[in-house]
N, C-alpha and C positions, 0 to 999 in steps of 0.2 A: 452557567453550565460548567462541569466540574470533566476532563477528559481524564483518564486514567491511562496510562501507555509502560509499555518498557524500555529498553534500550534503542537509543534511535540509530545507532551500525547496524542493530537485526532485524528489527520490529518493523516488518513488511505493512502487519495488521493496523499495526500502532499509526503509520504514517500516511494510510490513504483520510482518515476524517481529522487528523492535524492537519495535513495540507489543506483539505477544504477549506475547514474553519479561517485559516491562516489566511487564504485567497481571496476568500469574501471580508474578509476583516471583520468577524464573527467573534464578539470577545467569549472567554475561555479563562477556565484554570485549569493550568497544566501540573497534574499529579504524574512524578515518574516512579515505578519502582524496577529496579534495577532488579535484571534476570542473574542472581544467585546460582541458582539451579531452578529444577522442574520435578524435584524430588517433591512430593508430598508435605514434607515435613519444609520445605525450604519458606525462607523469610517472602518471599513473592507469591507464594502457593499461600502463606497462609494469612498475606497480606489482602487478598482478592477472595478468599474465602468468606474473612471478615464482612463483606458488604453483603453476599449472601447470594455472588452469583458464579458461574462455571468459573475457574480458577484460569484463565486465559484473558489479553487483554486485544485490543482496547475496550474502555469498559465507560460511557455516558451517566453521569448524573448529574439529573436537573431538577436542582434545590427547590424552581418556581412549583415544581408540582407536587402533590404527594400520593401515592397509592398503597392501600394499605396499611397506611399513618406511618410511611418511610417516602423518601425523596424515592421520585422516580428512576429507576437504575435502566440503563440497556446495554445490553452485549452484541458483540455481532458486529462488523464493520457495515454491514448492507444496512440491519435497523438503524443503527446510530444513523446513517448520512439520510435512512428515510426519515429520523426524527428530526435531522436539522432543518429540512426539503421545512417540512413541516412548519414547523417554529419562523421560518426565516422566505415567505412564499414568496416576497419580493424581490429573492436573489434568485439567479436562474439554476438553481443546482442540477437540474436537470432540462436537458432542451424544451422551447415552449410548445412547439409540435410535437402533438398526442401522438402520431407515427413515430418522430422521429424518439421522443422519448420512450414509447413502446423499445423500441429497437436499444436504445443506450440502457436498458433495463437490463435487457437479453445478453448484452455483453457485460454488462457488470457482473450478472448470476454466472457464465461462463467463467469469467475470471475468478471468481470467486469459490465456484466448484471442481473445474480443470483445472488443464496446463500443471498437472504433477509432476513430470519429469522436469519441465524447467523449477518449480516449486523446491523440489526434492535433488536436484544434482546443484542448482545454482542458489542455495539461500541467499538473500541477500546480507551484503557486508559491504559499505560504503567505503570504509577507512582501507578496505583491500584492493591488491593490482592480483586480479587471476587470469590476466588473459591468456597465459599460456595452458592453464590448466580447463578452460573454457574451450580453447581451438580445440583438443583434446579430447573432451565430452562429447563436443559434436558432433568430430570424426567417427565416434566410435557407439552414438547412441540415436538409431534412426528414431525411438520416440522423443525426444526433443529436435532434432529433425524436424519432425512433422510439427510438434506445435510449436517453431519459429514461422513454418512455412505460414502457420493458420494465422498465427500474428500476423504477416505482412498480408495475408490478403484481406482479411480484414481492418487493418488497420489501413491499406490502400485504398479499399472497397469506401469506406466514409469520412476519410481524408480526400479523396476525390470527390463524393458528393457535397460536404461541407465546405470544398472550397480553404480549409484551415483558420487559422492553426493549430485548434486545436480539433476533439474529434469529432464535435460538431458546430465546429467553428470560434463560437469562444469557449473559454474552462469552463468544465462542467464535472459533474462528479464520476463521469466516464475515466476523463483524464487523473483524479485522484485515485480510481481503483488501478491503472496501468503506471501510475509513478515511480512504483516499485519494479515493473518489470521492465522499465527504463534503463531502472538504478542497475539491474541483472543486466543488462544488455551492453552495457556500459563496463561494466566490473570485469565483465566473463570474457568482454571480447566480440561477442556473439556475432552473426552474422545473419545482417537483414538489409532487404532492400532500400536503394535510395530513398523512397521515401519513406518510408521506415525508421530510418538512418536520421531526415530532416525534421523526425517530428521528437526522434530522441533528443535531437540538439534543442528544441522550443521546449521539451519538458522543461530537461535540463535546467535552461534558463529561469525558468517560472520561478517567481520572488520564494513562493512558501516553499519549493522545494530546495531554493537553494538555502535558505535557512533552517530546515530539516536538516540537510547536510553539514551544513557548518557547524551545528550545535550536535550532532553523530562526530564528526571529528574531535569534535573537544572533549567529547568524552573518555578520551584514552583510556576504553576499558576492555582490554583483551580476553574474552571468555572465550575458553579453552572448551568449553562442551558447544559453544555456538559456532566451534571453528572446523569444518568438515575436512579441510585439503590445508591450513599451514598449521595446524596441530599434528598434521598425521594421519588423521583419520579416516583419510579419503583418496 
C-alpha cells in the first residue's frame, strides 16, 4: 500500500490513517507532497491530479489490486481506514462489538462532518505554541464553546463505559480520527474536562503519534498560507 499525505505540522487528514497504519504495524509507503499552495496550478494540485482523483489528500493506493486496469486508488480519510478494516480483519481497527462498533462509526462520521468551529478557528500546527491566542477564541466564540463541551461529554460518556485508555479501550480507529483534535487541544490551550484532559495525555503518548510529531517538527517548513494567527492573518 502506497499512502499519499501532505505536510505533517497541518495535515489533520493526512495523520489519522498514518497513525493507524503506524499503530497496527501495517507496512506502507509513505509518499509526501509538500503543500506549495492550493492554487490550481500549484505543484501539489497538480501532483494529485496526476493519479486521477480530487486534488486533496490523504490519498490510498493499493498496487495488490487493479480496477479498471489501474492500482486501486481511495480518497477520503473514512474510506481509506474502511479499506484497511478490510485488508487487515485480524487487527481490531474498529471494536469487536457490532454495538459498540456501530457507535465508533457514529463518532468517526461526526468528526469527520462537524466540529467546524474548532476545525476552522484552531487548524492544526504541531510545531506552534497558541495558547494564548486559543484562551482568546474561547472566551470569545460560544460555538466552539459548545463543541469543546460535546467533545468532553462524549468523549466522558465512553471513556467511562470502556473503562480506557483508549475510547473503547484499546486503539482503535476512533482514537486515530480524534488524534488530531488532541494535537488542537494541546496547541490551543483549550479547555476540557479531567478526563478529557487524561486521555489527551495517553494520546499524546501513543508511539505512532509521537512519531507523526517528531517527523512534523523536523520538517521546519513554515507555510505562511497554513499559518492563520503568527502570519498575521487571524
Amino acid at each position: 500500500m502506497k499512502l499519499i499525505i501532505g505536510n505533517k505540522n497541518y495535515s489533520s487528514w493526512s495523520m489519522r490513517p498514518w497513525v493507524l497504519l503506524r499503530a497496527f504495524d501495517i507496512p506502507f509507503e509513505e509518499v509526501s507532497l509538500r503543500f506549495d499552495s492550493f492554487d490550481p496550478g500549484s505543484q501539489f494540485k497538480q501532483s494529485l491530479q496526476r493519479l486521477g482523483v480530487i486534488a486533496k489528500v490523504p490519498v490510498l493506493i493499493d498496487n495488490a489490486v487493479t480496477l479498471g486496469g489501474k492500482p486501486l486508488t481511495i480518497w477520503d480519510s473514512v474510506a481509506i481506514v474502511e479499506r484497511i478494516a478490510e485488508c487487515f480483519p485480524k487487527h481490531a481497527i474498529w471494536p469487536a462489538d457490532s454495538a459498540e462498533r456501530a457507535v465508533a462509526r457514529s463518532m468517526v462520521a461526526e468528526m469527520h462532518s462537524g466540529f467546524g468551529h474548532l476545525r476552522r478557528l484552531c487548524p492544526m500546527n504541531i510545531e506552534a505554541d497558541l495558547v494564548g491566542i486559543g484562551q482568546d477564541l474561547y472566551k470569545k466564540n460560544s460555538g466552539l464553546q459548545d463543541e469543546l463541551t460535546r467533545l468532553d461529554t462524549l468523549w466522558s460518556e465512553w471513556l467511562n463505559h470502556s473503562g480506557g485508555p483508549m475510547m473503547f479501550g484499546p486503539f482503535s480507529a476512533v482514537d486515530a480520527f480524534f488524534a488530531p483534535v488532541v494535537l488542537r487541544i494541546k496547541t490551543y490551550g483549550l479547555p476540557v474536562s479531567p478526563v478529557s484532559q487524561d486521555y489527551v495525555k495517553r494520546v499524546l503518548a501513543l508511539p505512532s503519534v509521537q512519531a507523526w510529531c517528531n517527523e512534523a517538527l523536523a520538517e521546519n517548513d513554515f507555510l505562511d498560507f497554513q499559518e492563520l494567527y503568527r502570519s498575521g492573518k487571524g
